[in-house]
C-alpha positions as CSV (number, residue, x, y, z in Angstrom):
1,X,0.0,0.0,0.0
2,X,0.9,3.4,-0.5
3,X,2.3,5.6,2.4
4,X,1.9,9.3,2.8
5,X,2.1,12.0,5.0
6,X,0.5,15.5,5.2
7,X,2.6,19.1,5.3
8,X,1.6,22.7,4.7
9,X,1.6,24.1,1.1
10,X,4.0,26.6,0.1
11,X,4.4,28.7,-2.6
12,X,7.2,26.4,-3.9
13,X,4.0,24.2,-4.5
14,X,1.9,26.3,-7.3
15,X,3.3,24.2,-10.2
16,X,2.1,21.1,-7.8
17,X,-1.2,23.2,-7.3
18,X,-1.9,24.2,-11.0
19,X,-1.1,20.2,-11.8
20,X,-4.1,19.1,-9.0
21,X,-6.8,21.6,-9.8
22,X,-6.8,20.0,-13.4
23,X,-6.7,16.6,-11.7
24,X,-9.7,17.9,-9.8
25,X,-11.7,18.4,-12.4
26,X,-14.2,15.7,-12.7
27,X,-15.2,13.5,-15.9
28,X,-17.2,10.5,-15.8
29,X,-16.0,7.9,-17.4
30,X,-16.5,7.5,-21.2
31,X,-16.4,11.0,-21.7
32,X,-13.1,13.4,-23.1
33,X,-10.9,14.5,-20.4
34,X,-11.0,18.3,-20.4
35,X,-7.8,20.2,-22.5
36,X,-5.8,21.3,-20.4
37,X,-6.0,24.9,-20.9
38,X,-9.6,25.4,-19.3
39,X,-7.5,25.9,-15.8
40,X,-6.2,28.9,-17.2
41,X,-9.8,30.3,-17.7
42,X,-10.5,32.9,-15.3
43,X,-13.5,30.9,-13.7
44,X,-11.1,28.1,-12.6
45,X,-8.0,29.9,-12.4
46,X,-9.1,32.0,-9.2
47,X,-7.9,28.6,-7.6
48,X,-4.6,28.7,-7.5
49,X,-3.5,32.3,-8.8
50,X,-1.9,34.5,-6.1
51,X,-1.6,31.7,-4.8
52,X,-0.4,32.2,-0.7
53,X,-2.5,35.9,-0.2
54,X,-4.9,36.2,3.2
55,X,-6.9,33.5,4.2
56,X,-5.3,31.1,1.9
57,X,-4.5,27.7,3.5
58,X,-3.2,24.3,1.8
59,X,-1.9,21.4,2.7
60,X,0.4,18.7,0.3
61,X,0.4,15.1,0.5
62,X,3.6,13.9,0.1
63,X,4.7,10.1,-0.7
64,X,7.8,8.5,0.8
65,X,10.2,10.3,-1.9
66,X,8.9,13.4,-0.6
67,X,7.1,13.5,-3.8
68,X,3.4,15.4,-3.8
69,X,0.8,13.4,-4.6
70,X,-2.5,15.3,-3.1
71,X,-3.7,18.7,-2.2
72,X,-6.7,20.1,-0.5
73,X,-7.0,24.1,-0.5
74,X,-9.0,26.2,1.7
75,X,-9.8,29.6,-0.4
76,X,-11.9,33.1,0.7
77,X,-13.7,34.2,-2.4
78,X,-16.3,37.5,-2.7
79,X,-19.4,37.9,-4.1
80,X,-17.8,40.1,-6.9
81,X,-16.0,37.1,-7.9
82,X,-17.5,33.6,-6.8
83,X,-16.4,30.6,-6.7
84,X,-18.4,27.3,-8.0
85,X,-18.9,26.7,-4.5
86,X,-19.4,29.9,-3.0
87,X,-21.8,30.5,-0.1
88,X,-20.7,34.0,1.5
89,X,-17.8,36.5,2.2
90,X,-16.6,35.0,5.2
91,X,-17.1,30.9,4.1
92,X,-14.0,29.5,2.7
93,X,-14.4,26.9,-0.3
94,X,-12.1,24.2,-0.5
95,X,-10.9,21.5,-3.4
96,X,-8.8,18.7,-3.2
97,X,-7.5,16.5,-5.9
98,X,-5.6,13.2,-5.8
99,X,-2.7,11.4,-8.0
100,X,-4.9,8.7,-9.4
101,X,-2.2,6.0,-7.9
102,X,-3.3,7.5,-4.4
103,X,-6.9,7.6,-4.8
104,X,-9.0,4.8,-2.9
105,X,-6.5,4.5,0.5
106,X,-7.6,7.0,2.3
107,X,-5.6,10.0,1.6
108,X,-8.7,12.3,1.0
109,X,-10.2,11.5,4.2
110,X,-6.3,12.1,5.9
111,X,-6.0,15.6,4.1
112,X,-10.0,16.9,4.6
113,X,-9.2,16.2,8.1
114,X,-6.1,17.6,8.5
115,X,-8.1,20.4,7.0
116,X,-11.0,20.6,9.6
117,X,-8.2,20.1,11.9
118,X,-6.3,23.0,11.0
119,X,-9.8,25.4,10.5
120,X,-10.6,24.6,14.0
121,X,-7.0,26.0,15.4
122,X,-7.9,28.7,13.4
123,X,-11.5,29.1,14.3
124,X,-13.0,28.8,11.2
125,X,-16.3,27.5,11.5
126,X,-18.1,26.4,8.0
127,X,-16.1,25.3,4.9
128,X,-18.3,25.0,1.4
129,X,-17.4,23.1,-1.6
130,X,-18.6,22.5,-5.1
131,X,-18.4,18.8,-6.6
132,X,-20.1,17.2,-9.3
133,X,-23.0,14.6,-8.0
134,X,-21.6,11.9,-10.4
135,X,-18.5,12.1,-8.6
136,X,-19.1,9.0,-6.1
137,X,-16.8,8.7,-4.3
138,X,-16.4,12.5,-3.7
139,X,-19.9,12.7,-2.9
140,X,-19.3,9.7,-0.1
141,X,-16.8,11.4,1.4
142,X,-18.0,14.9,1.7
143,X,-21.2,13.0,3.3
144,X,-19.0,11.7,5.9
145,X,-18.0,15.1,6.7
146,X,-21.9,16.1,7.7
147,X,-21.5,18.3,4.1
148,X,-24.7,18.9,2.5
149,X,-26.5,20.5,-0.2
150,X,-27.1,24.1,-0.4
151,X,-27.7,25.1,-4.2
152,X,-26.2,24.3,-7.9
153,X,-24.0,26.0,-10.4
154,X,-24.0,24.6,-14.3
155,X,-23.3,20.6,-13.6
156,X,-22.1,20.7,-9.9
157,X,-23.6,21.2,-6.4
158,X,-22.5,23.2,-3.6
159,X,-22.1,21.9,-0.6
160,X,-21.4,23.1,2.9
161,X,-20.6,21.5,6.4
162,X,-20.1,22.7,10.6
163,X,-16.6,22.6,11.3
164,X,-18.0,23.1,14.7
165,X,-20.0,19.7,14.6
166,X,-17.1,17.4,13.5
């Protein structure tokens, strides 16, 4: 089985980051992966750009090697420029993606709760998301996490969950 541990993102990790949020882009199967250039759009760009500014936290999964292999970002967004998941002002969104070689061990439930974990310390109490419904085993997860729905954009719903209540 793979091992992994979990450390703080960095701005030595944006190539890292820009390489997850296309990984965290969801297609179900059968259909044409996405070109890569739609990250660079500025709906999914807002992501990672500037990446390290106020209020931005991250955390890197790292293999054996030292070698990333998953991320989970915490993000403030404002109403003048929303997020897929955005709820409010003052409710980070999160994503996370996954090297497809470490998906299905457990590393998204180590880094979302490394996450909540690190949101608590800082007293951050609600953390929204926005994930495709087709996305399964996403959906599971985030579930787990007491998320739940609070509205839709285009193909994907938004979700939020209590920090406080995990």
């Amino acid at each position: 089985m793979n091992s992994f541990s979990i450390r703080k993102a960095s701005s030595q990790d944006i190539d890292f980051l820009w390489d997850m949020l296309y990984e965290s882009l969801f297609v179900q199967e059968g259909e044409q992966p996405f070109k890569r250039e739609v990250i660079h759009e500025p709906s999914l760009s807002k992501y990672v750009e500037a990446w390290g500014r106020e209020g931005d936290l991250g955390l890197i999964a790292v293999d054996d090697a030292e070698k990333p292999v998953g991320a989970i970002i915490l993000r403030y967004f404002a109403e003048n420029n929303k997020g897929y998941g955005y709820v409010s002002n003052d409710i980070p969104e999160m994503w996370m993606a996954l090297s497809l070689a470490y998906r299905g061990i457990g590393l998204g439930s180590a880094l979302l709760q490394a996450l909540i974990d690190e949101m608590k310390a800082k007293g951050i109490q609600k953390l929204s998301l926005s994930v495709d419904p087709n996305n399964h085993a996403a959906m599971k997860l985030y579930q787990r996490y007491g998320f739940i729905k609070v509205g839709s954009v285009d193909t994907s719903i938004t979700m939020v969950t209590d920090i406080c209540s995990l």
